[in-house]
Structures are given as structure tokens and as C-alpha cells.
C-alpha positions in Angstrom: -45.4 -156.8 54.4 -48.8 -157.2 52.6 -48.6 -160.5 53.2 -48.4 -160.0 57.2 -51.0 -157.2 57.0 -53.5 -159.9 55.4 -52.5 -162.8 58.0 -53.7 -159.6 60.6 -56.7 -158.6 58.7 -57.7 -162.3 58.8 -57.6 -163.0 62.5 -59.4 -159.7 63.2 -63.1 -160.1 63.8 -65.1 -159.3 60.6 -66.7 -157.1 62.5 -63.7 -154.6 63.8 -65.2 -152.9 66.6 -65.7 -156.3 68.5 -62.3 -155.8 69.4 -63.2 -152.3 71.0 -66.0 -154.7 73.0 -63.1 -157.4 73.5 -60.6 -154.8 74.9 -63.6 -153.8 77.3 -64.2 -157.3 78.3 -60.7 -158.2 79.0 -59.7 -154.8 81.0 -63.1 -155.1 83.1 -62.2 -158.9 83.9 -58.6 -158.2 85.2 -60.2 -154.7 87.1 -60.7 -156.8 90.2 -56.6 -157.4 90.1 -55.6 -154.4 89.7 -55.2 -152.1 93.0 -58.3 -150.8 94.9 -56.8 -149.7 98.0 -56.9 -145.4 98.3 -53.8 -143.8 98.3 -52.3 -144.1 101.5 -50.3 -140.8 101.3 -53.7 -138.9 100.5 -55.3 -141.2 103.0 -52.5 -140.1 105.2 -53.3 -136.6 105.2 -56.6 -136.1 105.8 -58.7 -135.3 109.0 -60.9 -137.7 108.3 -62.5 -141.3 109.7 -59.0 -143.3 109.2 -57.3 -140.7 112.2 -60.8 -141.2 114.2 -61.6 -144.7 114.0 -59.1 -146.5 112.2 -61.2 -149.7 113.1 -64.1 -148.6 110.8 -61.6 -147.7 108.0 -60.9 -150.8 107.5 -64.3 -152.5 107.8 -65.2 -149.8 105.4 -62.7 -151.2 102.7 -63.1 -155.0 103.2 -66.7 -153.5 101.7 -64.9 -153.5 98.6 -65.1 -157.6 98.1 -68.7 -157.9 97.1 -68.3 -155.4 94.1 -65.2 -156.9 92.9 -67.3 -160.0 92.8 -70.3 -158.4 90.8 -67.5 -157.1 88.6 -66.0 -160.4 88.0 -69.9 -162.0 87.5 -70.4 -159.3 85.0 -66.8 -160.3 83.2 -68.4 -164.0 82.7 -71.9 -163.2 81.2 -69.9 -161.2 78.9 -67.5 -163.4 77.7 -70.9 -165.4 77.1 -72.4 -163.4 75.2 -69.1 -163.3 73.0 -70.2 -166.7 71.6 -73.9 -167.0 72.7 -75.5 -163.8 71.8 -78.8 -165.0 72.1 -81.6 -163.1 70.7 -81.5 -160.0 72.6 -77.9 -159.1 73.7 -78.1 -155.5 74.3 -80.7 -155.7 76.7 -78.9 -158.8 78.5 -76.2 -156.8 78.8 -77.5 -153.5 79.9 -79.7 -154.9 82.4 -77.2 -157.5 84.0 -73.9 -156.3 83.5 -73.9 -152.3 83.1 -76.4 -151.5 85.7 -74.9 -153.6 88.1 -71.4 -152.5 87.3 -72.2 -148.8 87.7 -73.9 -149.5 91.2 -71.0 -151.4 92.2 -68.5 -148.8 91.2 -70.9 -146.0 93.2 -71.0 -147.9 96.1 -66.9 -147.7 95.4 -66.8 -144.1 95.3 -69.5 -143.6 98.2 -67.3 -146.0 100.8 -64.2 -143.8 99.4 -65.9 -140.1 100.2 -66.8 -141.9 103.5 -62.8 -142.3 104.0 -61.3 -139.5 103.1 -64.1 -137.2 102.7 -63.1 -133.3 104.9 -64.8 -132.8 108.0 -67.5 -130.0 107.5 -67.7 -127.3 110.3 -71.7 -126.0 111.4 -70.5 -122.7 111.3 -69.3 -122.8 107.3 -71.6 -121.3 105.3 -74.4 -122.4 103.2 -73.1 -120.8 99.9 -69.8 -123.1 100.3 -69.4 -125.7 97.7 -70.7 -129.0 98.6 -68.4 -131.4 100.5 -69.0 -134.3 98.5 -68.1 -132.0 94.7 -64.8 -130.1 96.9 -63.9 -133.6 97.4 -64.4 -134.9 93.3 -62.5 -132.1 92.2 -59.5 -132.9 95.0 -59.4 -136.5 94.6 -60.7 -137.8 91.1 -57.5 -137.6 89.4 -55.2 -138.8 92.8 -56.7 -140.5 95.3 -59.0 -143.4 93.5 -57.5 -146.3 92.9 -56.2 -148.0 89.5 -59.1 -150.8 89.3 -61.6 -148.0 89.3 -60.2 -145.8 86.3 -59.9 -149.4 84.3 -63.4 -150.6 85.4 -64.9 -146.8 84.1 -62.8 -147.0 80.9 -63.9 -150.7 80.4 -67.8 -149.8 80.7 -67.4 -146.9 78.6 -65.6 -149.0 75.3 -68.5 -151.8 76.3 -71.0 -149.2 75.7 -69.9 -147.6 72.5 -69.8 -151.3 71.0 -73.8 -151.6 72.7 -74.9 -148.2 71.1 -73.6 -149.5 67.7 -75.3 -153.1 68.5 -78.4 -151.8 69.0 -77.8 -149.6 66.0 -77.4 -152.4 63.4 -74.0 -151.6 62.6 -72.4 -154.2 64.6 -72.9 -157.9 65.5 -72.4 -160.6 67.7 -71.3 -163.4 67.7 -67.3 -162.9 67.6 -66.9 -164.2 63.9 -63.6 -164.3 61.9 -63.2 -163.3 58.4 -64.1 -166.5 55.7 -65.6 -168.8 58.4 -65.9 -172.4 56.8 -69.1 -174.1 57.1 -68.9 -177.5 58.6 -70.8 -180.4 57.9 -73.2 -181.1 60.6 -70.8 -183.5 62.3 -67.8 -181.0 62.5 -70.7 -178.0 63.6 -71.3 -180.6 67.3 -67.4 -181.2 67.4 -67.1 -177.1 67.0 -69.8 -176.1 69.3 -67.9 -178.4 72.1 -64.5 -176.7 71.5 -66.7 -173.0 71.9 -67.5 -174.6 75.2 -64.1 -174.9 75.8 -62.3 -172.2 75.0 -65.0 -170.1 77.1 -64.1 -171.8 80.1 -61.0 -171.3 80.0 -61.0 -167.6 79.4 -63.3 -166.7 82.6 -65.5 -169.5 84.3 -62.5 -171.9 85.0 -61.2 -169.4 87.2 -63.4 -169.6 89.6 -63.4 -172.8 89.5 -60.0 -172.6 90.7 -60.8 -170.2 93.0 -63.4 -172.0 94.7 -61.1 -175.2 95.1 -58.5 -173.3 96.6 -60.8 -171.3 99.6 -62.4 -175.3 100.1 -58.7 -176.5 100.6 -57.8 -173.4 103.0 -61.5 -173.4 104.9 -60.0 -174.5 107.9 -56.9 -172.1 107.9 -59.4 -169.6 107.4 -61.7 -170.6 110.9 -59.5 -172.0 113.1 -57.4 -169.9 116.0 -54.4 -172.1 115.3 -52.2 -171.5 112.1 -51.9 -174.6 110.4 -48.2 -176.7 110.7 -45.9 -176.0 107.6 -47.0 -179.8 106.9 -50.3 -179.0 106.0 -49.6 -175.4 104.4 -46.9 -177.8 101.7 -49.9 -180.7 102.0 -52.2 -178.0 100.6 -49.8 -176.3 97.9 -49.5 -179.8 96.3 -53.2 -180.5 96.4 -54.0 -177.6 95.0 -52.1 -177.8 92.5 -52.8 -181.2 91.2 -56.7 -180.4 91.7 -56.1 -177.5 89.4 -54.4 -179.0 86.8 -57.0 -181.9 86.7 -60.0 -179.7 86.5 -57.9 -178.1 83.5 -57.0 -181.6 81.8 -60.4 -183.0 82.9 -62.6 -180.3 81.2 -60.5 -180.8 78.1 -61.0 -184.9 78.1 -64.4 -184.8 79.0 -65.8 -182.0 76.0 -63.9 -184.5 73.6 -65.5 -187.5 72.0 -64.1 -190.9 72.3 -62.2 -190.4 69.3 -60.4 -187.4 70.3 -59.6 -188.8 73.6 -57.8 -191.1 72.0 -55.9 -188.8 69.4 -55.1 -186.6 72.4 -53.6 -190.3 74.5 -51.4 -190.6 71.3 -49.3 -187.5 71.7 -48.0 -188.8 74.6 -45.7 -191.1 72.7 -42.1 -190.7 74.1 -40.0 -188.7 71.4 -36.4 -189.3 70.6 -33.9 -188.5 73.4 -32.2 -186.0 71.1 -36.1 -183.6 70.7 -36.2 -184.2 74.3 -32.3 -182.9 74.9 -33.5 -179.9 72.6 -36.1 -179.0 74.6 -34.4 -179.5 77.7 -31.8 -177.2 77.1 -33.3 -174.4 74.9 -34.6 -172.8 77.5 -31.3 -172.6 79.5 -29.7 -171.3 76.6 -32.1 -168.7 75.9 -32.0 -168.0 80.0 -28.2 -167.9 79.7 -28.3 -165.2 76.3 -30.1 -163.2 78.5 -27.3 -162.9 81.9 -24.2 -162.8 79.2 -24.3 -159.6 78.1 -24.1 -158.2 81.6 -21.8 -160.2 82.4 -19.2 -159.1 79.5 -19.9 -155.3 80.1 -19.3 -156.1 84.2 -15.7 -158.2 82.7 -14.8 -155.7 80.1 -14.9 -152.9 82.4 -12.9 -154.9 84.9 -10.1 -156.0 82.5 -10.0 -152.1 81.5 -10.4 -150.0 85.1 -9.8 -152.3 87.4 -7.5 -155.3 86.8 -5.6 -157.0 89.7 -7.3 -154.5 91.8 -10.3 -156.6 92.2 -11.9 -160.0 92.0 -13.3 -160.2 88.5 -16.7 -160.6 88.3 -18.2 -164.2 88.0 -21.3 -165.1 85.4 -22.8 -167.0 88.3 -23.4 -163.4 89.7 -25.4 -163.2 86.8 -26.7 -166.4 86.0 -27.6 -167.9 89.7 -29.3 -171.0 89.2 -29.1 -171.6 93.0 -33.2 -171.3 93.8 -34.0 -173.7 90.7 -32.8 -176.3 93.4 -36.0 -175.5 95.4 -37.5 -179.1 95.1 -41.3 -177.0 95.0 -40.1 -176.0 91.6 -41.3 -179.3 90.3 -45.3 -178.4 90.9 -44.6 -176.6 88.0 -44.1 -179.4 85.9 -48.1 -180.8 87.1 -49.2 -177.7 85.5 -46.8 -177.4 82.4 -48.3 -180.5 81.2 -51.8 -179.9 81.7 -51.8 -177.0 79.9 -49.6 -178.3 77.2 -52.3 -181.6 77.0 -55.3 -178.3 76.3 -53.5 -176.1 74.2 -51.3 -177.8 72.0 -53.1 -181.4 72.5 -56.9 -180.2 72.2 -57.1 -176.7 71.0 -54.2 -176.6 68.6 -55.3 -178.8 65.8 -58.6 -178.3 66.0 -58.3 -174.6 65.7 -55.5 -175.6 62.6 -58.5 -177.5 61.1 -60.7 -175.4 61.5 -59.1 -171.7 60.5 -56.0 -173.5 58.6 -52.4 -173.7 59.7 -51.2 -170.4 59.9 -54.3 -168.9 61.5 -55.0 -171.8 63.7 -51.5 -171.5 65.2 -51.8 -168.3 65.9 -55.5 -168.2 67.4 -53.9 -171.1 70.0 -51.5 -168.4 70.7 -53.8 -165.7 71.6 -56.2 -168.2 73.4 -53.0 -169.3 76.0 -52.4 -166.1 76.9 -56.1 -164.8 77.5 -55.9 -168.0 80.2 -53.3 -166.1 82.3 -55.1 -162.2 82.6 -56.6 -163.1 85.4 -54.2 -165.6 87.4 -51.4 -162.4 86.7 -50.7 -160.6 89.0 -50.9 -156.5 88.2 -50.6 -155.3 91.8 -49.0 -151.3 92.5 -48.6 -151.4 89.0 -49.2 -148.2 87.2 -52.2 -147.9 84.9 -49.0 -147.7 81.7 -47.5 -150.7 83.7 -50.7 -152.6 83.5 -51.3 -152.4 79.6 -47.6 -153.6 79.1 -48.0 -156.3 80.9 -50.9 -157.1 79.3 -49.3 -156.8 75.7 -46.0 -158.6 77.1 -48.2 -161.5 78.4 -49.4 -161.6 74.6 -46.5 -161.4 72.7 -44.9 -164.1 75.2 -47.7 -166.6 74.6 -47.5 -165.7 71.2 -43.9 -166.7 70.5 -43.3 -169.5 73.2 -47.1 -171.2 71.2 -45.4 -170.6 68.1 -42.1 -172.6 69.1 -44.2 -175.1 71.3 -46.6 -176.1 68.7 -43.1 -176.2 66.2 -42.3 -179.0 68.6 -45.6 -180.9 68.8 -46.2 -181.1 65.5 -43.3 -182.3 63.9 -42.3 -184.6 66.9 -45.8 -185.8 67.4 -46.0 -185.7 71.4 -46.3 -182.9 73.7 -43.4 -184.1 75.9 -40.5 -182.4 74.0 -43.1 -179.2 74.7 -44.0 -180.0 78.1 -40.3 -180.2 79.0 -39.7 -177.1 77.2 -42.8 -175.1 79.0 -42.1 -176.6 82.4 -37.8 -175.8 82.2 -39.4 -172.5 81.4 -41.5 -171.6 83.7 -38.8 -173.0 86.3 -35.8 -170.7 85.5 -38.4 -167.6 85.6 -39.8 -168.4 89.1 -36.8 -169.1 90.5 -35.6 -165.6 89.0 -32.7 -166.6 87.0 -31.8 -163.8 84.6 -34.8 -161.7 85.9 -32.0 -158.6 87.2 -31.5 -157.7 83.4 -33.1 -154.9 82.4 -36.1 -155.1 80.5 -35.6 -159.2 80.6 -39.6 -159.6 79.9 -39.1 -158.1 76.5 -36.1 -159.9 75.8 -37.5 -163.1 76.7 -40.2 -162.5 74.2 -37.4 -161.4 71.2 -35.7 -164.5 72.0 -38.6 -167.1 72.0 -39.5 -165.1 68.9 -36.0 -165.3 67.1 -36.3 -169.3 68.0 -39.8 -169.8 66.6 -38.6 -167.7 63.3 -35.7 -170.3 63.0 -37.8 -173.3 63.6 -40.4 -172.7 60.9 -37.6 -171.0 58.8 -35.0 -173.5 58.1 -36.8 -177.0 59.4 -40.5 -175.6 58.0 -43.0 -178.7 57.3 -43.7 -180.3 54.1 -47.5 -180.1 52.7 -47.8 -183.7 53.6 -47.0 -182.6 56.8 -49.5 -179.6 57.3 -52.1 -181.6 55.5 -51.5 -184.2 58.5 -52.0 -181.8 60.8 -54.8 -179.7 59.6 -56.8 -181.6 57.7 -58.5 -179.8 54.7 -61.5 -177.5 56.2 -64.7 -177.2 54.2 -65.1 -174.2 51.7 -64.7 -170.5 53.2 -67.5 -168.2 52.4 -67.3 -164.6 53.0 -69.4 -163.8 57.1 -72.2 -161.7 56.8 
């Protein structure tokens, strides 16, 4: 135990309350996902402009688009600022991310009263309470949607880490306990992975996002819906485009050198890895149906033999969707994210923070990568926060089996098989009837990852191999 609580202690910013500005930054950049619609049973209700002009309702809430955008703008200069401070960061960030923020979520609440708001008579009298304050204490706590409680909560953990900035008595850049300091060589090589590693947590996004509206401008102008040709002619281009940006941003922040380490783990592993990784995720798919299946048959064989048909495991296990042949998109984008994290980021974090750390830190990077492309929609503000920490902990145990795999084996095949299988079976909603199948997905990558580095761990040749000796650690200031 006081081993694990110093593995925690040293992946924790030196600085603890940038994970206060952290959770701030991550809620406020997945606010735009979350719901923003008003409650349609309050909505419902009311005597107000959706029973009047329902036409100018909704104009009123496609208003909501340009301050989800100035949310998501804010989002990236933060996540800047996380690794390039610059010289003045509280007043970068008041100025161009607060401010605009709170006018966004005004204008938010303003097009909301507009809504809902009750229709005032002339003849009520002046000493009433104000419309707009009946209307805050009515709706505050019912009617406004999820995205604005998160985006409120996420300014107000952004400002307590500000006030403490601008205090002294926290610091920026994000800095991890015993940073080595690197020869002037290794500080370029570094400084490009930074790069990196913020593009993939925000700016690559929209990237993304702007591909896909190019690829569906004409959809969007034309009178005519396009043939179910070009809707599949435009999945598989999109998802080929996105997967190259991801590979090509990779490739093109690496040097010559580490293009060519990175060309080397495509080596073709031995048919027995790739068998492994093949079928491990089938078997952890299949762990997950069988206990249903055994209650269902037990209580068969006890209440209701030769009464009834028994019931089957392919009830409970139906693999019959995995036969969609779109399915195998997913191994386009399996791969390219395999070729980033485990081919780019992993030993370079390794060398950088050591084994241990640098595995983990991969982990956490992965799953920051998928906040935004998640989908949190009608999901409660409780709901949200799980799936945030289940998107975690699943990243967190899948990178610690995947990188298990790519190191020893030397390729990101047996990985990339493994990730794509994956991905696959969970799609195609194999197993996903269990209760609570998320969590038990993340136990059982967990168990496996355990196993791996438990009974087949590496040698120090082995770890030496893979993260070379870092410079000596001195304490961060």
C-alpha cells in the first residue's frame, strides 16, 4: 500500500491544486456534450413563447451553437496554457476565457427566460416580484439544462486555481514530481512530444470536426438527400481522413530517427502473440455473458425442466451484428491510435518519467483523447462523472495490457488486433445487456493486465530496452 500511494503521489502534479484547474478544464471541455436542451416537461407547461410561436422557439435554441463554440475555444486556450503558461497567465485567462465564458452562459440563461419565462399581466401590481427573479427561483434547480450546471461548476474550480495563481501559491506549467533535466538534445525531442500530446487532448478535435462538415457540405445544401452510396462513400472517407490526420501528426512531430523506430514496430509477431490477441478479447467478451447464462440455466434445470426450451448462451452472447462488414472501419482507427499511443507516446513518456510512471501517464493521456468524441447525452449530471471515471479506468487497464503486448513482442500488431477485436464486440453490443458490463469490462482488462506483468513481468534488460536510462531527477520548484 505505501508503495501504491507513492506511485500516486508521483503522477500527481507537484503542484496539487492543478488538478482542481485540470478537473475544470476537462468538465468545461466536454460541457458542449453534455445536454442543453430545456426540459421539455417544464417547457411543456408553461404559457409561454413555445405554445405561441413554436417557430421562434426553436430559432431561439439553435442560438445556442455559437456559445457552445466560444466554450469549446475557451477549452483550447486552456489546455494551452497547461503547457505554455507564458508570462502572464492569469490575465490570458481572465480576459479570454472567463469573460467570454460568463457572457456566453448569460446569453444561455437570457434565450432560456425568453422560453419559458410567465407571461406578465398589466394589471399585476408593481410591488410583485420581478418576472425575470419568480422565474430563477422556479427554474434554477429544474428547468436548466445539464451543460450549464457543468460549465458554472467548471468556471468556478478554474477560478479558485486563478485566485491562488495570482496569489503565488500555485504555478503553471503542469509539472510532475522529480522532473529529469534533459540534455539540450532530449529538451527539442520533449518540447515536440508537448506539441503532441496537446493536440491530441483538444485542437485535434476540431480538426476532425472540420473534415467531417467539409465531407457532408453538400448533404448539408442540397434539396436532395444524398444515395446510401455516397452516405457509406463518406463514412469510409471520413474515417481514413481521420485516422491519417491522427497517424500523420504523430509521424510528422518525429525526427527521422523516430520515424524509423516507430516503422520498426510494425514487424509481424509470431502467429501464436497474434492468436493471443485475437482471442482475448472474445474470452473476456464471453466471461462477461456466462454468468447470465448459468443463473438463466440453473433456474431452468430447477423450476422449469421439460417445461420449457432451455435457455441458449447465444441469447446471451449474440455475435450476430459483429458480421456487419462496417465493423472493420474500426480496425483504420484501432491502428492509428495504437501507432500514437503505444508507438510514439509510450516509450517516450517510459524514458522520460521511467517505466512504471511512463506506462501509466500513456494510460491517462488515451483516455483524455476520448472526452470529447464520447457521447454523454440525457445522461444525468452522476451519470456524467461515471462515465468519465469509467472511460479512465478502461483506458487505464486496456494501456496497461496493450503496452504488456508491445513491448515484449516488439510490434503494435498483436495490440492493434487486440484494440480493434475490442472495440468490435462493444459496438456491435455483444455482452452489453449484463448489468453494469462497463465496470466489468474494466475488472476484467484489469485482472488480465495484473497477470501479464505478474507472472511474464520483464527482465531489467528488458525495461532498460525500453526506457532507456533518463537523466538525473531533481526535486520541481
Amino acid at each position: 500500500m505505501k508503495r501504491f500511494a507513492q506511485f500516486l503521489r508521483s503522477v500527481i502534479p507537484a503542484d496539487p491544486w492543478q488538478l482542481v484547474f485540470l478537473v475544470g478544464v476537462v468538465l468545461l471541455f466536454i460541457s458542449p456534450r453534455l445536454l442543453w436542451g430545456p426540459d421539455a416537461g417544464i417547457l411543456g407547461a408553461r404559457y409561454n413563447l413555445l405554445h405561441s410561436n413554436p417557430a421562434a422557439a426553436a430559432r431561439n435554441t439553435g442560438l445556442l451553437a455559437p456559445s457552445l463554440l466560444v466554450l469549446t475555444l475557451a477549452t483550447l486556450l486552456l489546455y494551452f496554457t497547461c503547457f505554455y503558461p507564458g508570462r502572464k497567465p492569469v490575465r490570458r485567462i481572465m480576459w479570454f476565457v472567463l469573460l467570454p465564458s460568463v457572457f456566453s452562459l448569460l446569453s444561455v440563461l437570457f434565450l432560456f427566460y425568453r422560453i419559458s419565462a410567465p407571461v406578465t399581466s398589466v394589471l399585476q401590481s408593481r410591488s410583485a416580484p420581478s418576472p425575470l427573479l419568480v422565474w430563477l427561483r422556479s427554474d434554477i434547480w429544474g428547468f436548466l439544462p445539464t451543460g450549464l450546471y457543468f460549465s458554472v461548476f467548471s468556471l468556478l474550480l478554474i477560478l479558485i486555481f486563478l485566485v491562488r495563481l495570482h496569489l503565488g501559491k500555485s504555478s503553471l506549467p503542469l509539472v510532475l514530481p522529480g522532473t529529469p533535466v534533459a540534455a539540450d538534445d532530449a529538451t527539442e525531442s520533449w518540447d515536440k512530444i508537448q506539441v503532441l500530446v496537446f493536440i491530441l487532448l483538444c485542437p485535434l478535435f476540431l480538426f476532425q470536426a472540420l473534415a467531417g462538415f467539409l465531407l457532408n457540405i453538400f448533404n448539408l445544401f442540397s434539396s436532395q438527400p444524398l444515395p446510401p452510396l455516397g452516405h457509406n462513400l463518406i463514412r469510409i472517407i471520413a474515417t481514413l481522413l481521420n485516422s491519417a490526420v491522427l497517424v500523420g501528426l504523430a509521424l510528422w512531430i518525429l525526427n527521422p530517427s523516430g520515424r524509423r523506430a516507430v516503422r520498426t514496430l510494425f514487424r509481424l509477431p509470431e502467429l501464436h502473440d497474434a492468436f493471443f490477441a485475437f482471442v482475448l478479447p472474445i474470452c473476456l467478451a464471453g466471461l462477461l455473458s456466462a454468468p447470465g447464462y448459468l443463473i438463466a440455466r440453473t433456474n431452468w434445470a430447477i423450476y422449469a425442466f421439460h417445461q420449457s426450451f432451455a435457455p441458449q448462451f447465444a441469447d446471451y452472447f449474440d455475435l450476430a451484428r459483429v458480421k456487419d462488414p462496417w465493423l472493420l472501419l474500426m480496425t483504420v482507427g484501432a491502428f492509428a491510435e495504437e501507432v500514437v499511443f503505444r508507438g510514439v507516446l509510450l516509450r517516450r513518456l517510459m524514458s522520460r518519467y521511467g517505466f512504471d510512471r511512463g506506462i501509466f501517464l500513456t494510460g491517462i493521456i488515451w483516455a483524455a483523447y476520448h472526452f470529447r468524441g464520447d457521447s454523454y447525452y440525457a445522461l444525468s449530471p452522476g451519470g456524467v462523472i461515471l462515465h468519465l471515471v469509467n472511460r479512465i479506468l478502461i483506458c487505464l487497464a486496456m494501456n496497461y495490457a496493450l503496452s504488456r503486448m508491445t513491448l515484449r513482442w516488439k510490434s503494435i500488431i498483436p495490440a492493434g488486433i487486440a484494440h480493434t477485436v475490442s472495440n468490435m464486440l462493444v459496438v456491435a453490443g455483444v455482452s452489453n445487456a449484463i448489468p453494469w458490463h462497463g465496470e466489468l469490462r474494466i475488472l476484467e482488462w484489469a485482472l488480465i493486465a495484473f497477470v501479464l506483468f505478474r507472472y511474464w513481468p520483464f527482465v531489467s534488460a528488458e525495461i532498460a530496452e525500453a526506457a532507456p536510462p533518463t537523466a538525473p531527477l531533481e526535486p520541481s520548484v
